[in-house]
C-alpha positions as CSV (number, residue, x, y, z in Angstrom):
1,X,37.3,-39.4,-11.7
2,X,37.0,-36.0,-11.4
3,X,37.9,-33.4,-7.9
4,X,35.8,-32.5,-5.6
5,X,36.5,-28.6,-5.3
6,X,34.5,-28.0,-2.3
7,X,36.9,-30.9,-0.5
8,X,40.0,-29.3,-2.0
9,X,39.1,-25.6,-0.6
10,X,37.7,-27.1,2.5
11,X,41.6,-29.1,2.9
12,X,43.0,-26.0,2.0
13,X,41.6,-24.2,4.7
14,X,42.4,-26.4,7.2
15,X,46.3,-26.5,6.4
16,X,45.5,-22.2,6.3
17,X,44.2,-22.3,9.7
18,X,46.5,-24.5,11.2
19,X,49.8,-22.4,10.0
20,X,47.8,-19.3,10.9
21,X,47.6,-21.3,14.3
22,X,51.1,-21.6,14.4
23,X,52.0,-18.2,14.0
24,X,49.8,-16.7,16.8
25,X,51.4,-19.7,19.1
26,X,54.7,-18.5,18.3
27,X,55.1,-22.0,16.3
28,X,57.2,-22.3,12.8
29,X,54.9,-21.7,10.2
30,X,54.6,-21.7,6.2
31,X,54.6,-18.1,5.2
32,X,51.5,-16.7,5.0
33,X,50.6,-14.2,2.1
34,X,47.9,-11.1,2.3
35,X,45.2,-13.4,0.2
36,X,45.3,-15.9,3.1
37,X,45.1,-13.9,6.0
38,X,41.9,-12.4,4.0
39,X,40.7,-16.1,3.5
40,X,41.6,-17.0,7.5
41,X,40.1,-13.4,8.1
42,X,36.8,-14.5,6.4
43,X,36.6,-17.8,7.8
44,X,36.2,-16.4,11.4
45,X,33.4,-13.4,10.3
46,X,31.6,-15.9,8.8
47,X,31.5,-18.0,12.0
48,X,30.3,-14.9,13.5
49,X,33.8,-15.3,15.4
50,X,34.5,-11.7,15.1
51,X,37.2,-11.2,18.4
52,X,39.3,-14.3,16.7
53,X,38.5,-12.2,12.7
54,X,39.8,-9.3,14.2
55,X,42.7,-10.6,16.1
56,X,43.5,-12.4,12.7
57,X,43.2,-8.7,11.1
58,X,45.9,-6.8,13.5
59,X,48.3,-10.1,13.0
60,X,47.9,-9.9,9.6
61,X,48.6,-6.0,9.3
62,X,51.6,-6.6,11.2
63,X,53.0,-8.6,8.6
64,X,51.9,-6.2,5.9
65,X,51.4,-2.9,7.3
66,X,50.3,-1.3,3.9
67,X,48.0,-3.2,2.6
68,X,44.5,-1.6,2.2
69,X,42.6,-4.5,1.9
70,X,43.5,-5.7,5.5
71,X,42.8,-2.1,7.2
72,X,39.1,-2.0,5.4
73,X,38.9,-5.5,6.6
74,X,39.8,-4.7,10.1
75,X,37.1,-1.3,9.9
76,X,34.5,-3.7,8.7
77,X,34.7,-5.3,11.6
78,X,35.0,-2.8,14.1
79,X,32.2,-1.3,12.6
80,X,30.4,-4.6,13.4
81,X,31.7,-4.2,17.0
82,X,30.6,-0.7,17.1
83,X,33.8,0.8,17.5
84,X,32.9,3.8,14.8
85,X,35.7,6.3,15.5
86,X,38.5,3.6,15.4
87,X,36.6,2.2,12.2
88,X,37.1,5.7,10.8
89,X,40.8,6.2,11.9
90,X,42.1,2.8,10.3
91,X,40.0,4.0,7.2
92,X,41.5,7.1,6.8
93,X,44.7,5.5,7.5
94,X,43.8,2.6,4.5
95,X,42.8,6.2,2.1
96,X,46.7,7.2,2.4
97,X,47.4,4.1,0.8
98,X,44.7,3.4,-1.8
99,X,42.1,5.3,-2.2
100,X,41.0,3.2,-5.6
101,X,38.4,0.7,-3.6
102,X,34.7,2.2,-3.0
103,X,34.3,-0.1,0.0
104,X,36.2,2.6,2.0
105,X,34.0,5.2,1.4
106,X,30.5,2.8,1.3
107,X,32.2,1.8,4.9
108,X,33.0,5.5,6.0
109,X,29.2,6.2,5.1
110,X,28.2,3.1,7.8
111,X,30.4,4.2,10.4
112,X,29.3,8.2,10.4
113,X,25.6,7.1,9.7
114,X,25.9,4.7,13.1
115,X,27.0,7.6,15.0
116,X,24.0,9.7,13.5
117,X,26.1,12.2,11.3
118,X,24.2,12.1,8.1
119,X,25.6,15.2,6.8
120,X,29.1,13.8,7.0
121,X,28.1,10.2,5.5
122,X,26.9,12.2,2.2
123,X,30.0,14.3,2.1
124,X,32.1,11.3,1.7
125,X,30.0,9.9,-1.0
126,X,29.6,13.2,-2.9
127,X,33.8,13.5,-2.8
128,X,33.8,9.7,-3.8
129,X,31.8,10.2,-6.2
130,X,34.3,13.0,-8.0
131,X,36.8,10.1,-8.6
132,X,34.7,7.4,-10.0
133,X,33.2,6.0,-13.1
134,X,31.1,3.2,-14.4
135,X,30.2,0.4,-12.3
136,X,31.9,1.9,-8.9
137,X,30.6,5.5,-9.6
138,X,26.9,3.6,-9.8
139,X,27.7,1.7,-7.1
140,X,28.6,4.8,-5.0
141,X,25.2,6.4,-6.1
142,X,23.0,3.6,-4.8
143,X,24.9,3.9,-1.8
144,X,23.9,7.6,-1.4
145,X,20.0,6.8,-2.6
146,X,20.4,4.7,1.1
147,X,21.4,7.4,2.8
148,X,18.7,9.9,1.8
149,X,16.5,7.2,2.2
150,X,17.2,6.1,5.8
151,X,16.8,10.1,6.5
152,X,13.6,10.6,4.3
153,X,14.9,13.0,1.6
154,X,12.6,10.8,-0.9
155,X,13.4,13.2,-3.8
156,X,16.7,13.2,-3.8
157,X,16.8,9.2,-3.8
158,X,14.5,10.0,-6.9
159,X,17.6,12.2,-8.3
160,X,20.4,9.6,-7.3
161,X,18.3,7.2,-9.6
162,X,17.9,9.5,-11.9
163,X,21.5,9.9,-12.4
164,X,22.1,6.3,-12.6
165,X,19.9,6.3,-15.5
166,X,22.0,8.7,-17.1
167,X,24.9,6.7,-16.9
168,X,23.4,2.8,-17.7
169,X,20.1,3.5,-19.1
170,X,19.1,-0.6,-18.9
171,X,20.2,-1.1,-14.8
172,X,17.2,-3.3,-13.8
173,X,17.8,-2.3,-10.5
174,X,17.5,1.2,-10.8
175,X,13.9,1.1,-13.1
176,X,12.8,-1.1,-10.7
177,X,13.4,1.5,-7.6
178,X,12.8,5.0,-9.7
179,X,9.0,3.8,-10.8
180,X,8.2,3.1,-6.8
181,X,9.7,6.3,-6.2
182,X,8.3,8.3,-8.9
183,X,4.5,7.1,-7.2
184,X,6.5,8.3,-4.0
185,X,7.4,11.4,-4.5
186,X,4.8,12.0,-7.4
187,X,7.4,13.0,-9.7
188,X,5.7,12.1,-12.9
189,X,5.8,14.5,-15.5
190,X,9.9,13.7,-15.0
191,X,10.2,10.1,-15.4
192,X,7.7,10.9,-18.5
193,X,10.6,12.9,-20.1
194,X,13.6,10.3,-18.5
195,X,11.5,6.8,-20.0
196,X,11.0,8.9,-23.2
197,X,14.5,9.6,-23.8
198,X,15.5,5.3,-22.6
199,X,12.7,4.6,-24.8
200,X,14.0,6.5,-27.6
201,X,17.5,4.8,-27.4
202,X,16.4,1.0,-26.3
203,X,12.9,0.9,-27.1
204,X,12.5,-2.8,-26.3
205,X,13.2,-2.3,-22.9
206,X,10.1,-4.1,-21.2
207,X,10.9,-2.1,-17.6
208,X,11.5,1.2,-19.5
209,X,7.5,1.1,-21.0
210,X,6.1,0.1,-17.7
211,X,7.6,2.8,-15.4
212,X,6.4,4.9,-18.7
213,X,2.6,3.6,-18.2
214,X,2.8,3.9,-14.7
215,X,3.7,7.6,-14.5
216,X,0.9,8.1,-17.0
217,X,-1.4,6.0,-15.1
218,X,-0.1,8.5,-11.8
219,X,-1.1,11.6,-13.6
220,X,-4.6,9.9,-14.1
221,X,-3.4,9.8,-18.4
222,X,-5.2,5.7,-18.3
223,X,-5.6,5.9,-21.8
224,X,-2.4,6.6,-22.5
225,X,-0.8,4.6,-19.9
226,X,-2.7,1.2,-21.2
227,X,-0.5,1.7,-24.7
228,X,2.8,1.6,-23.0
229,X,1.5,-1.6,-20.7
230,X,0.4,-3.0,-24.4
231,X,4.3,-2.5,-25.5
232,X,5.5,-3.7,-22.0
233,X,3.4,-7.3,-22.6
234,X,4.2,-6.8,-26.5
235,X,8.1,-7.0,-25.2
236,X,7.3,-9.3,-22.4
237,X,3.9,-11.6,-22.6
238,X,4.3,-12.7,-19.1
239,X,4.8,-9.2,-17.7
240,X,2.6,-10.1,-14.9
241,X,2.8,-6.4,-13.0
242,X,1.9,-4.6,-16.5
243,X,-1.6,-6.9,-16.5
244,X,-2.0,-6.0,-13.2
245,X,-1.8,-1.9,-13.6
246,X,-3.6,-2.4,-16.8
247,X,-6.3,-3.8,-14.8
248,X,-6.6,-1.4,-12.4
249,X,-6.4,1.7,-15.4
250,X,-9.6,-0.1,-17.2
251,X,-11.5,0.1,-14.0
252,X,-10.6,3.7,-13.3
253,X,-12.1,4.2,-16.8
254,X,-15.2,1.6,-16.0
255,X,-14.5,-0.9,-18.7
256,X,-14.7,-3.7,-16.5
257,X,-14.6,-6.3,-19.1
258,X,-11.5,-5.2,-20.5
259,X,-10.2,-5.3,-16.6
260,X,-11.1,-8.9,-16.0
261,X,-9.4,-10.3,-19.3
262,X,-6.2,-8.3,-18.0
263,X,-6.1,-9.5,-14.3
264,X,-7.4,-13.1,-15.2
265,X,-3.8,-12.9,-16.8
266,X,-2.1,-12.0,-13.6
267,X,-4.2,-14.9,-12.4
268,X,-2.4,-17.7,-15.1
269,X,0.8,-15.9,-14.4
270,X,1.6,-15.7,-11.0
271,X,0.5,-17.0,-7.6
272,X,-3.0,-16.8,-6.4
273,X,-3.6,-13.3,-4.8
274,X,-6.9,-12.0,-2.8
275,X,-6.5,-8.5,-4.0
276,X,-6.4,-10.1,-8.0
277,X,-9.4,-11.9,-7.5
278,X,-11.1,-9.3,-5.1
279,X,-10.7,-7.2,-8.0
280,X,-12.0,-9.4,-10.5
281,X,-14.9,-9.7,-8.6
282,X,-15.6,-6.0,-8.3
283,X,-15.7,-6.3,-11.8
284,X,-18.3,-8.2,-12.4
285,X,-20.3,-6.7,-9.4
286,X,-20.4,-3.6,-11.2
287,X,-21.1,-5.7,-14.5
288,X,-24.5,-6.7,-12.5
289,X,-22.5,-10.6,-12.4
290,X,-23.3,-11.1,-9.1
291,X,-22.8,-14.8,-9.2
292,X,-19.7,-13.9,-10.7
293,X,-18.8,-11.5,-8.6
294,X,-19.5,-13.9,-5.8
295,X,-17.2,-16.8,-7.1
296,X,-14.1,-14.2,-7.1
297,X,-15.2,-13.1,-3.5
298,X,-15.2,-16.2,-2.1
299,X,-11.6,-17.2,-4.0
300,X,-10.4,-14.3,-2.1
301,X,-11.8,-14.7,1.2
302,X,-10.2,-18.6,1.0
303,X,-7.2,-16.9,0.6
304,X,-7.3,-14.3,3.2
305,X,-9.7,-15.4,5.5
306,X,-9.6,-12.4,8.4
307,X,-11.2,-9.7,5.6
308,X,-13.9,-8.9,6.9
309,X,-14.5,-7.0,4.4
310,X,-14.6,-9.6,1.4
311,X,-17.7,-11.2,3.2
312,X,-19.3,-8.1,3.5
313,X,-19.3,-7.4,-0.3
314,X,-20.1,-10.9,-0.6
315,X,-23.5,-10.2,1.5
316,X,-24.2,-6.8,-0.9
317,X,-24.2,-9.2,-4.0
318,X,-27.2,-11.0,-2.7
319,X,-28.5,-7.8,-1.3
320,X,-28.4,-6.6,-4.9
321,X,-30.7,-9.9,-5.5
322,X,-32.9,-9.2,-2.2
323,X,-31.5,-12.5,-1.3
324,X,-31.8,-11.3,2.3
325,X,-31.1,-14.7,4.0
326,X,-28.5,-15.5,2.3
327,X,-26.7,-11.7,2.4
328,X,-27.4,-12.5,6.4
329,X,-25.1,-15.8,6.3
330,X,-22.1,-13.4,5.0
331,X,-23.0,-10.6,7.7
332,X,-22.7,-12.6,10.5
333,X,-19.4,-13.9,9.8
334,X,-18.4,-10.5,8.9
335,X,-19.7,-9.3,12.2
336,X,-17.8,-11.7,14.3
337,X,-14.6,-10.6,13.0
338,X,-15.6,-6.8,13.1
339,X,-18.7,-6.5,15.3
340,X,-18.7,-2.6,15.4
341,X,-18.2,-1.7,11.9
342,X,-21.1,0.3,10.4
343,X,-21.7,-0.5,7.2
344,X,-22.1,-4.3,8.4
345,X,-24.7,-3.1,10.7
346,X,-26.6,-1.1,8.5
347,X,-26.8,-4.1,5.9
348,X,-27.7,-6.7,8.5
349,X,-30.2,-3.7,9.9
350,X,-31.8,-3.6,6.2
351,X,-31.8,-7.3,5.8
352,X,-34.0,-7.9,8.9
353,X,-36.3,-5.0,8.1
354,X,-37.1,-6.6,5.0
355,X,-37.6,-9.7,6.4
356,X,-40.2,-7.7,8.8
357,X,-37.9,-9.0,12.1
358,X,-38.0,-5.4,13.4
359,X,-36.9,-5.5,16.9
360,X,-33.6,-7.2,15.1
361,X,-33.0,-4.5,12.9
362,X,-33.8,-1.6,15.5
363,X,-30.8,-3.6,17.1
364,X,-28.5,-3.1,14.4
365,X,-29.6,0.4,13.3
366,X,-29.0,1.3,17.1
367,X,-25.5,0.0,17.0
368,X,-24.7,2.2,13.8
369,X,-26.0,5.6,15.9
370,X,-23.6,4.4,18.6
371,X,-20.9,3.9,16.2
372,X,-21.7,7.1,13.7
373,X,-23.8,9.3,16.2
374,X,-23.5,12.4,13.7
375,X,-24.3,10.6,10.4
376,X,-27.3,11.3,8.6
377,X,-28.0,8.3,7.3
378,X,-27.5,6.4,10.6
379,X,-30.4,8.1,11.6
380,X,-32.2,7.7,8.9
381,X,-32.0,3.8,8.6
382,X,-33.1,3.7,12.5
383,X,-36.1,6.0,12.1
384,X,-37.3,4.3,9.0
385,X,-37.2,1.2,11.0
386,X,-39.0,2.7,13.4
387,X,-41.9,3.9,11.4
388,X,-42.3,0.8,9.4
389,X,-42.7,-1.1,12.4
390,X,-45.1,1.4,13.7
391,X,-43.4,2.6,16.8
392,X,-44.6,5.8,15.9
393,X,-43.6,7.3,19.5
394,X,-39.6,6.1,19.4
395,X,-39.8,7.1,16.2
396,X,-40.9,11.0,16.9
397,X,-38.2,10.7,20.4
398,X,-35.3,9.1,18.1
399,X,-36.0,11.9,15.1
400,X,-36.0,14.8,17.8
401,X,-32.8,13.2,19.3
402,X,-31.4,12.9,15.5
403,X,-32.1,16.6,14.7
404,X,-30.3,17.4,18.3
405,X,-27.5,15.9,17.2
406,X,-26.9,17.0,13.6
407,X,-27.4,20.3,13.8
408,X,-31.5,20.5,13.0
409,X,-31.2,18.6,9.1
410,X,-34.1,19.3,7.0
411,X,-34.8,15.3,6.7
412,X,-35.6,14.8,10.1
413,X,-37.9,17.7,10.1
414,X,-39.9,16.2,7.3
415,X,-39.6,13.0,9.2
416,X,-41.4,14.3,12.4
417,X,-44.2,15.2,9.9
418,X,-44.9,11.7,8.6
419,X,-44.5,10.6,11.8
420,X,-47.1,12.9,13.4
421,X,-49.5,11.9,10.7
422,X,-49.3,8.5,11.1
423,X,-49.8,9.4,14.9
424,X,-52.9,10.8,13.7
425,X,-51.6,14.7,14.7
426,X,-52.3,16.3,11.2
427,X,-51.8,19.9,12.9
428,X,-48.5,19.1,14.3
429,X,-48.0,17.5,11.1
430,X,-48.6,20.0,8.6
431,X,-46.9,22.9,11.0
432,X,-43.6,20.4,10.4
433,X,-44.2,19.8,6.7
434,X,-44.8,23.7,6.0
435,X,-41.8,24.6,7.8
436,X,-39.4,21.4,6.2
437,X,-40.2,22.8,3.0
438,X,-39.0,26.4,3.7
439,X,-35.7,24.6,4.7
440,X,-35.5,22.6,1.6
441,X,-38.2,21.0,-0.6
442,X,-36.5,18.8,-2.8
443,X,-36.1,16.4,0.4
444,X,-40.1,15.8,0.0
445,X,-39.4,13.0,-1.8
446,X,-37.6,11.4,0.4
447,X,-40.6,11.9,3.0
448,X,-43.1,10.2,0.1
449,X,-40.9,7.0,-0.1
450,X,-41.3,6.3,3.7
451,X,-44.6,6.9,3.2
452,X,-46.3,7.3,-0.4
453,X,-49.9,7.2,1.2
454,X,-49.1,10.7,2.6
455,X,-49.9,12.4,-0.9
456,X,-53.8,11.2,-0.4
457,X,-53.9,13.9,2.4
458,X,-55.7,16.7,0.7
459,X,-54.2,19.1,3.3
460,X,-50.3,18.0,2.5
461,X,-51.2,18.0,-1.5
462,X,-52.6,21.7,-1.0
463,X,-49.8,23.0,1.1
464,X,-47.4,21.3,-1.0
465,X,-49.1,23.3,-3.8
466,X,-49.2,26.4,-2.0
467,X,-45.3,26.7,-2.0
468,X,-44.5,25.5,-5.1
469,X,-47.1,28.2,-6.9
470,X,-45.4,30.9,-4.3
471,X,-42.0,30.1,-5.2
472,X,-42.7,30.7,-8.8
473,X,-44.0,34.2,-7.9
């Protein structure tokens, strides 16, 4: 039958604690050696008991004045307690004696960066790092990445990385921290030339490829960076993040197909995502899929339910169809999560148009001039409204207000024309229409598609003639 080793430590412990008991009652006790007073010592910190750890510390120091351990113990927890200066003292004190442990210098680094003296935590890692090699000199460098971190000197984390790279090429940890940073700091013509050169030396390093791809794919090179995801998933087939960013570097060069067979592999590798299948649907949106397109909307919005956002794009899929009633169903919910977002408006403000429910949509379109008082098209979804539903008279007041407030735009000029025409005011009309087109005549168009019948005037045909044949002169 064999031990139970928990039991034995656990017993071994106790007899530990009850000498240690002894000695601070004044009791005969078992000698204690420095490993137990560092087990007793533990014990207590990890009962959070840190008075009874440190008192365990200073008795165990007295007993063996020169050891290091005990004095970066007893820092430790004074830095826990706050006490930085005395932390620092006993530390330089511990130095005198062994100077071979990078906890001391990792702990001076706490203490001065507690008291706000950055300049002083990176001197002590810089000298540290002088006297160090392998593991502990790596060690020391992602210490000093922290500290230019927790004071925002991003590139010079990028350069402690770097440097780590140097010295052990496959640390995971480092790859995994340079290729957010080189997105950070947009460093990446560099980790181009620092992947290359891993590459060259390990080229089946999955981790190596990716932050390659992804500092192509940073410098806009999707081409480029799709080959090194291809080696990344070549390396790794379930290299879930390289799917991912290959995804996205397909749609940034519009082959959407390609992009779905990537990120439906994200989908059979990992955990169901919104943004994944938000993407996806996107996709097939732009594939003109939009029952597709809807399917991956709706996967999305079941999994983040508070986008507003998702319903709305779920609504411009059947507004793509003219579905307007059902593109109506997905603005409303929309709108009850975000009742003043624009674009929501202006869709729901279409939908009723079409559906000839004009005092609804003048009700919407209203609320995206109250919302986006300065924006063209605001105004030009409200006055089209308008004039469709023949309220030809708020129509000509809310196209004067609109050229008020955007600083007299040609559109609205040639609006007040139609307007005035369909108000039976051909005078005022034409005077509008001649002066529009001075401003800028390729907007007539624009006044034709609110209303084509204007181009069976005679009188807006000839004038419309007249410039064009004195602009060619």
């Amino acid at each position: 039958m064999k031990e139970n080793p928990y039991q034995y430590d656990h017993e071994d412990l106790q007899e530990l604690l009850k000498q240690y008991q002894n000695l601070r009652s004044g009791f005969s006790h078992a000698f204690l050696d420095e490993d137990s007073f560092e087990r007793i010592i533990n014990h207590f910190d990890e009962q959070e008991d840190l008075p009874q750890a440190l008192e365990a510390t200073e008795l165990g120091i007295e007993q063996f004045p020169y050891s290091s351990a005990l004095l970066i113990k007893k820092a430790d927890l004074l830095i826990a307690l706050r006490r930085y200066q005395e932390a620092l003292n006993i530390l330089d004190r511990a130095e005198l004696f062994d100077g071979s442990d990078t906890n001391l210098y990792i702990l001076k680094t706490d203490a001065f960066l507690a008291m706000d003296q950055q300049e002083k935590a990176v001197v002590v890692l810089q000298e540290a790092l002088q006297h160090f090699e392998g593991q502990e000199r790596i060690e020391l460098l992602f210490e000093l990445a922290d500290v230019y971190d927790d004071y925002e000197e991003f590139d010079k984390i990028f350069d402690c990385l770097k440097w780590i790279l140097e010295e052990e090429p496959n640390n995971e940890e480092a790859l995994y921290k340079i290729c957010f940073w080189t997105d950070f700091t947009g460093r990446n013509e560099e980790s181009i030339r620092i992947h290359q050169k891993i590459i060259d030396d390990f080229p089946y390093n999955e981790l190596a490829w990716f932050n390659l791809a992804a500092a192509y794919q940073g410098l806009k090179l999707y081409e480029k960076a799709i080959d090194a995801y291809e080696y990344a998933i070549a390396i790794d087939e379930k290299f879930d993040y390289a799917y991912r960013n290959m995804g996205d570097a397909y749609i940034r060069l519009r082959k959407f197909r390609d992009a779905i067979e990537a990120l439906e592999k994200v989908v059979e590798l990992s955990r169901p995502e919104d943004v994944i299948y938000e993407a996806i649907a996107h996709c097939f949106d732009k594939l003109g899929n939009y029952g597709q397109a809807r399917v991956y909307y709706r996967k999305a919005s079941h999994l983040n339910t508070e986008d507003s956002k998702l319903y709305y794009k779920i609504a411009c899929t059947y507004l793509n169809e003219e579905n307007w009633n059902s593109a109506i169903k997905y603005l409303d919910t929309a709108l009850r999560i975000h009742p003043n977002q624009a674009e929501y408006n202006l869709a729901m403000g279409e939908c009723r148009m079409q559906l000839k429910e004009f005092r609804e949509a003048i009700r919407y379109f209203s609320t995206v001039v109250r919302i986006r008082p300065r924006n063209i098209s605001s105004w030009e979804a409200l006055i089209r409204c308008l004039y469709h539903a023949k309220f030809y008279t708020e129509a000509q007041e809310q196209t004067q207000v609109a050229l008020r407030v955007t600083g007299g735009k040609p559109i609205f000029v040639f609006y007040l024309s139609v307007i005035c025409f369909a108000m039976g005011k051909s005078k005022q009309g034409l005077l509008h229409l001649e002066k529009a087109m001075s401003l800028s005549p390729k907007l007539l168009k624009k006044m034709v598609v609110l209303s084509p019948a204007i181009l069976q005037n005679q009188s807006v045909v000839d004038l419309v003639a007249r410039y064009k044949k004195n602009k060619m002169l």
